[in-house]
N, C-alpha and C positions, 0 to 999 in steps of 0.2 A: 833170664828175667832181670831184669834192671832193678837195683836197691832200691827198695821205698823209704822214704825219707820223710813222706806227711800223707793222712788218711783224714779225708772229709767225710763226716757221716749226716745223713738227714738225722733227725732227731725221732716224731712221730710214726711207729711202724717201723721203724731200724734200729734204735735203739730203746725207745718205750712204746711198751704194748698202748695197745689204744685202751684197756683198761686203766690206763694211766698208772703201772708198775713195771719195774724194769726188772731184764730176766737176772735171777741169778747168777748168771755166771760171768753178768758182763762187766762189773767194777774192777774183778781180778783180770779178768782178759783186758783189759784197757791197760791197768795197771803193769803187767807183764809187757804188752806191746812200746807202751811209754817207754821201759828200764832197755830197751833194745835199741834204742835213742831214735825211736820214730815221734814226729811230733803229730797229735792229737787236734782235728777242728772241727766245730760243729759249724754245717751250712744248713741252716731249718728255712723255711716259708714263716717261723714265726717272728712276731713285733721282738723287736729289743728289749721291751718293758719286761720279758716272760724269762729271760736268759739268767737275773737272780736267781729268780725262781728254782730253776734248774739245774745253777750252780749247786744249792744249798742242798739237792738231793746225790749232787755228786762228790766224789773224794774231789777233797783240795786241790786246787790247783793240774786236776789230770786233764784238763784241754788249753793247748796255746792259744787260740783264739776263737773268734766267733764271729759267724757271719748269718745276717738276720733280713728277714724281709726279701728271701728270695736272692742275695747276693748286694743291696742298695747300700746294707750297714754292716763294716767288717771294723772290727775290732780286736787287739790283741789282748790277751789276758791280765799283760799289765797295763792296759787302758791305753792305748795308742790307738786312735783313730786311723786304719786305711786306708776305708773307702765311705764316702757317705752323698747319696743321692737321692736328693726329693723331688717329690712331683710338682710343676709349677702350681704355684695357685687360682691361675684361672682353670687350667685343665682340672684340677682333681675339684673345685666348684662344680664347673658345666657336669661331672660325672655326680659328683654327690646329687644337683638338683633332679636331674634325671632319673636317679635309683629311688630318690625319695617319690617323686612322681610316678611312679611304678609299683610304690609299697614295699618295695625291696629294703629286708633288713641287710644294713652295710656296716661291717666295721670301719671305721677312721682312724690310723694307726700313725701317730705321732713317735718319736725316738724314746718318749718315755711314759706315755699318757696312753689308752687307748678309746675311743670313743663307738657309739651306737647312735642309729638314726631311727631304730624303734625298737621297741621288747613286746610282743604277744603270743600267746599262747599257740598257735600254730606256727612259730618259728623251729625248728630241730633242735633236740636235747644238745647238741653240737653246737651250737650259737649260743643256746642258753650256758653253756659252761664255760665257754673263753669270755663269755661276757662277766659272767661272774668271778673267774677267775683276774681279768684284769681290774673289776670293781669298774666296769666301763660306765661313762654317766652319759649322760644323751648330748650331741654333737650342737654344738653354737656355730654357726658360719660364719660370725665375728673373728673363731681363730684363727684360720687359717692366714690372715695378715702378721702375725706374728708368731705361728708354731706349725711351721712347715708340715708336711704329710707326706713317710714316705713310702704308706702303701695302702690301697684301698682294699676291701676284701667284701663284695657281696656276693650274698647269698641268693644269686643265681643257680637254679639246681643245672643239669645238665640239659634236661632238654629244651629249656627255655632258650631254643638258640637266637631266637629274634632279638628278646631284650639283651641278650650279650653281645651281638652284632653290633648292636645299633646303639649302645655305650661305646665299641670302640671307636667306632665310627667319629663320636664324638673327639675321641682320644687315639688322633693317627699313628703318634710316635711310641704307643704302650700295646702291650701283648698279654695274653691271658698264660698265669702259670696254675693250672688246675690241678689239685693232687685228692678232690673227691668228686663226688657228684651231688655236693650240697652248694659248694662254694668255689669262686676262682679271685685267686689273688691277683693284682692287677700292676705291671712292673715296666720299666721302659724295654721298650725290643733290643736297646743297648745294652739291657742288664741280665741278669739272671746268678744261678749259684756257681754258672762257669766262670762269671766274669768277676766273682767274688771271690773265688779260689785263683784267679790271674794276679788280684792282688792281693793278697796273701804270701802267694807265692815270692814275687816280687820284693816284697817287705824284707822275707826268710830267706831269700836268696836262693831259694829249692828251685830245680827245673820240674817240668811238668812231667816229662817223663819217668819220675820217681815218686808219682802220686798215686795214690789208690781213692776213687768215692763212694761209699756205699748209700742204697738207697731204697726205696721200695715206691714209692708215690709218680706221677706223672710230670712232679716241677723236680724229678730227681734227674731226668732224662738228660738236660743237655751237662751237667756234671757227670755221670755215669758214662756218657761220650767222650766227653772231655778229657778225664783223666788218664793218668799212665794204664791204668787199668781201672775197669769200672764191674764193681760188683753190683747185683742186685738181690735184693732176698728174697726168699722162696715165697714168703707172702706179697710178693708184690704181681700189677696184672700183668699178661702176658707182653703186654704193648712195651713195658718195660724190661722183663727178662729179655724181650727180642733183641736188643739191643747192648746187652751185657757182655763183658767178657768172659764172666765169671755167677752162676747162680750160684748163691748157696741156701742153707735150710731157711724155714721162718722164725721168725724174731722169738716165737715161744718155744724153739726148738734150738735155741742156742746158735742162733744163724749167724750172730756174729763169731762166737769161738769158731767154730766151723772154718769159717772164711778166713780166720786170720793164723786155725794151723793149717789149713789148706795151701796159704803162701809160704810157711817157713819164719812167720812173723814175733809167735812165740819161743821159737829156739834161741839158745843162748850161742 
């Protein structure tokens, strides 16, 4: 097996339970994995704006960098911009009018803002929390002339397959990276978390063949391909173990310690 030399994890469901607590065992296993001179990255589907956030819950300085929005926004831990891509403004307009004409609650995810195009009671306890969590305020279409947007996220459930068709439709150069059946984030067909960890890489000098991604969601897939080797956890759906090198346990079952003595990553 070839040295791993950098490990991208999703965030949601691989490393925090969706109770929104992280398992036990995984600040020491980070911490162990780091001291073996592997470097540390998170690739999440989430906005930029959420990544403080997250820092503040983790030991200092244990991730090199971060890559947000699906792969769009990579960033290194001491603030180097790698990668950064937004969606033009007429396109991510013609999609927001549409969702609004639809009734479709949307996030609008700027690099440091995140915005809502409605809040009602029949929206999912899931929308109502990253809403509240980002302190989201309701969307002006005045901004987008001067605060670019670099990911849309509505709240299309799954089977609504019409209205997601017929948004891309509007939008030929973007792809759906869906990781529930509440909601699909919406990314160029150029982008994704593979193309976020290309430059990453790049930056670090690491070849890809000494990567590891861990993942469990549906926008985990083309990273989980991608990588020198791609794990998936045991909580994730099958569509995704299919394609794994590597299962290992679920995220409440210490999935990642698991996987990373499984490779030899905790030995000195």
């Amino acid at each position: 097996m070839k040295k791993i030399k950098a490990i991208f994890f999703d965030i949601d469901g691989t490393l925090l339970n969706f109770d929104h607590t992280w398992p036990s065992s995984l600040f020491e296993t980070l911490k162990a994995v780091k001291a073996n001179g592997v470097k540390l990255f998170i690739a999440t589907g989430r906005a930029y704006q959420d990544i403080p956030l997250i820092k503040k819950e983790m030991p200092e300085g244990i991730m090199d960098g971060w890559i947000a929005f699906n792969g769009q926004y990579c960033i290194t831990e001491d603030g180097v911009e790698v990668r950064s891509v937004t969606i033009p403004n007429d396109e991510a307009q013609k999609a927001i009018n549409y969702l609004i004409q639809q009734d479709i609650g949307t996030f609008i995810e700027e690099r440091d803002q995140t915005f809502i195009t409605k809040m009602s009671d029949d929206l999912p306890d899931n929308y109502k929390y990253f809403a509240d969590l980002f302190e989201a305020d309701f969307y002006n279409d005045k901004r987008l002339k001067h605060h670019p947007v670099y990911q849309l996220v509505p709240y299309i459930y799954r089977h609504q397959k019409d209205i997601e068709a017929r948004m891309f439709s509007m939008m030929p150069g973007y792809k759906p990276a869906r990781w529930n059946d509440l909601c699909v984030d919406v990314i160029p067909k150029s982008g994704g978390k593979d193309v976020g960890i290309d430059a990453m890489l790049e930056y670090f000098n690491i070849p890809l063949e000494n990567t590891m991604a861990i993942g469990d969601g549906e926008n985990d897939i083309d990273m989980i391909m991608h990588a020198g080797i791609g794990v998936a956890m045991g909580n994730a759906p099958e569509r995704v173990k299919a394609i794994a090198d590597y299962v290992t346990d679920d995220i409440d079952r210490d999935g990642i310690y698991k996987a990373m003595k499984h490779f030899k990553l905790l030995d000195q």
